[in-house]
C-alpha positions as CSV (number, residue, x, y, z in Angstrom):
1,X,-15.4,-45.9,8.7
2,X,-14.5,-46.7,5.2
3,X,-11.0,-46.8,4.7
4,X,-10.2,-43.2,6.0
5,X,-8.2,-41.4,8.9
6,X,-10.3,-39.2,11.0
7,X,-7.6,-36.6,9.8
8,X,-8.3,-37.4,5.8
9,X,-11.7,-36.3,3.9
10,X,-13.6,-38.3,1.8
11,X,-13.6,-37.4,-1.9
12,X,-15.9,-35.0,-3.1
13,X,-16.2,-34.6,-6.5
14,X,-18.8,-31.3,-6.2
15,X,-16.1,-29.9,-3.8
16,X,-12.6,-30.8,-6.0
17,X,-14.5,-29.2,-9.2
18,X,-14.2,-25.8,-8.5
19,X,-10.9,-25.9,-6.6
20,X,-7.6,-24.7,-8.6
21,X,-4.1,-26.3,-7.8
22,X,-1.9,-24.0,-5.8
23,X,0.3,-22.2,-7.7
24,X,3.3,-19.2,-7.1
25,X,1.2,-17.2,-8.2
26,X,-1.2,-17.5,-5.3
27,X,1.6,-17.7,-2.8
28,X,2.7,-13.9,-4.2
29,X,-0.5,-12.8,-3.7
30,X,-0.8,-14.0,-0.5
31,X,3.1,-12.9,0.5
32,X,2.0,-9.2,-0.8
33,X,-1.5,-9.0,1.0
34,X,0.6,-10.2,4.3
35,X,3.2,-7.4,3.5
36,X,0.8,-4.8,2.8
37,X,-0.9,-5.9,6.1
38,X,1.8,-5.2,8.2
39,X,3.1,-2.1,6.6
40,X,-0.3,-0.9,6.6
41,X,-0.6,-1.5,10.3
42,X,2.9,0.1,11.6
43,X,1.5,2.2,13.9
44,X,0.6,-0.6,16.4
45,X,4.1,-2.1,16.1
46,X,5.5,1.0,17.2
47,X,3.3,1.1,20.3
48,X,4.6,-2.6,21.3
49,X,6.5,-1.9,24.8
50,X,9.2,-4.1,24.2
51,X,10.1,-1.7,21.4
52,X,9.9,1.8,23.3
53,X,13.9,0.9,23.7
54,X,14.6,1.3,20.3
55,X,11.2,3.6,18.7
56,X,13.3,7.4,18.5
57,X,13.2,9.0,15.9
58,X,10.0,8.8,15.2
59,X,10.2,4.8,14.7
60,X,12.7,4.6,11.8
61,X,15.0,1.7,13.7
62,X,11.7,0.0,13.7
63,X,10.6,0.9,10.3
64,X,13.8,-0.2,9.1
65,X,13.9,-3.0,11.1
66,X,10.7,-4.1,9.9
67,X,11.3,-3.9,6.3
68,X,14.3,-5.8,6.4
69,X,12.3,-8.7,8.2
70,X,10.3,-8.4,5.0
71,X,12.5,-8.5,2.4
72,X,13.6,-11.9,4.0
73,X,10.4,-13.2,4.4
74,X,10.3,-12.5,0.4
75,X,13.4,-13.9,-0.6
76,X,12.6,-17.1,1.1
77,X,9.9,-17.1,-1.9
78,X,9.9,-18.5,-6.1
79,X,9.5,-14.6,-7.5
80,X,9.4,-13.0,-4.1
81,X,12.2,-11.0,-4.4
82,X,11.5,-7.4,-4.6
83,X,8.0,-7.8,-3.2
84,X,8.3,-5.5,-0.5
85,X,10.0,-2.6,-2.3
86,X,6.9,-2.8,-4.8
87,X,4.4,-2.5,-1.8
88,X,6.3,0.0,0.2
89,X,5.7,1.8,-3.2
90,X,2.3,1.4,-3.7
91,X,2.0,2.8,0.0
92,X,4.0,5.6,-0.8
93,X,2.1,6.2,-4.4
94,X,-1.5,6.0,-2.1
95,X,0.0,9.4,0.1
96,X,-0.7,11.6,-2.9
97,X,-0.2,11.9,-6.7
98,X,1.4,14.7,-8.1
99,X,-1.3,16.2,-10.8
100,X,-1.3,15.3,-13.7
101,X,2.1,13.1,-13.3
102,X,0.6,9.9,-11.8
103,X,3.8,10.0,-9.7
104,X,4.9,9.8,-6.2
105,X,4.3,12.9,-4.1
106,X,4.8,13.3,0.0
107,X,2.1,13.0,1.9
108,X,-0.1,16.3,2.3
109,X,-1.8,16.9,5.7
110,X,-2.8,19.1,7.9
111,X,0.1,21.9,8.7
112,X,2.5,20.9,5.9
113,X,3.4,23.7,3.2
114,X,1.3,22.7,0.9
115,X,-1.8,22.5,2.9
116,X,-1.3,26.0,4.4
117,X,-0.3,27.4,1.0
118,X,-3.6,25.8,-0.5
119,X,-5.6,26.7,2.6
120,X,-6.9,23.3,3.1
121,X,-6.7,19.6,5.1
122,X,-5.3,17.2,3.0
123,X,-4.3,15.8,-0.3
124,X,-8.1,15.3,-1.3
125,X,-8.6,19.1,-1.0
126,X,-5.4,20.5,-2.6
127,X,-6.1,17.5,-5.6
128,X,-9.6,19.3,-6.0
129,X,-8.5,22.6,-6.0
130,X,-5.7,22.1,-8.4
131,X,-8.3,20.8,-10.8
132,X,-10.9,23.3,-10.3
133,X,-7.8,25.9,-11.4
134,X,-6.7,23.6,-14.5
135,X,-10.7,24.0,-15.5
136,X,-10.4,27.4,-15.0
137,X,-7.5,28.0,-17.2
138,X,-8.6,25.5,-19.9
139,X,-11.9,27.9,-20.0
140,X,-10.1,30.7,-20.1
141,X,-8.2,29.8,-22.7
142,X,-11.2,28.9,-24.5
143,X,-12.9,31.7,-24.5
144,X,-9.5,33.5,-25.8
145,X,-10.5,31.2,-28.8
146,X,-13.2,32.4,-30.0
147,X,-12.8,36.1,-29.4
């Protein structure tokens, strides 16, 4: 069968056009997507019943556990150090922005502080009504202006 294992595949030249060499920057992006992945899907760790043992406290040994696997997984990388910590940020950073800072805030739901002091559900909500206030005061001031 000319030449070739039944393992190897004949040349293409359409095929190897459009490919690009494998690079560390690929195997980052790949290492974050995996991390995000996982962090994004805790919950279902933490229902794992070899893990009931160890899940008080709400699942911090895990948590903790978890990250630590992680940050190992990273290190074993060219550039991968530091990879988790940036992704457990950007998770944290999705919970809720802080108006107006583009910071970190805690995570607004449904019987925290904030929501009941707001009167509403969730970060959405209390984002909305924070800038339907700021509007307010911006037109206010305004018409102060030109009085």
């Amino acid at each position: 069968m000319g030449g070739y294992a039944m393992t190897d595949k004949k040349p293409n030249a359409k095929r190897d056009l459009h490919r690009e060499p494998w690079t560390d920057d690929h195997t980052l992006a790949l290492l974050r997507s995996t991390i995000h992945l996982v962090l994004a899907n805790r919950r279902d760790l933490y229902a794992t019943p070899s893990l009931q043992g160890v899940s008080y406290n709400g699942g911090n040994a895990i948590n903790q556990k978890l990250q630590q696997m992680l940050r190992r997984l990273c290190a074993g990388y060219p550039g991968g150090q530091g990879v988790e910590d940036e992704v457990v940020g950007e998770l944290k950073g999705v919970k809720g922005v802080k108006a107006g800072k583009g910071g970190k805030a805690g995570k607004v739901g449904k019987g925290s502080k904030a929501s009941q002091r707001e009167g509403s559900e969730g970060s959405g909500a209390v984002k909305v009504e924070r800038d339907v206030k700021k509007r307010k005061a911006v037109e206010i001031e305004e018409v102060e202006e030109t009085d």
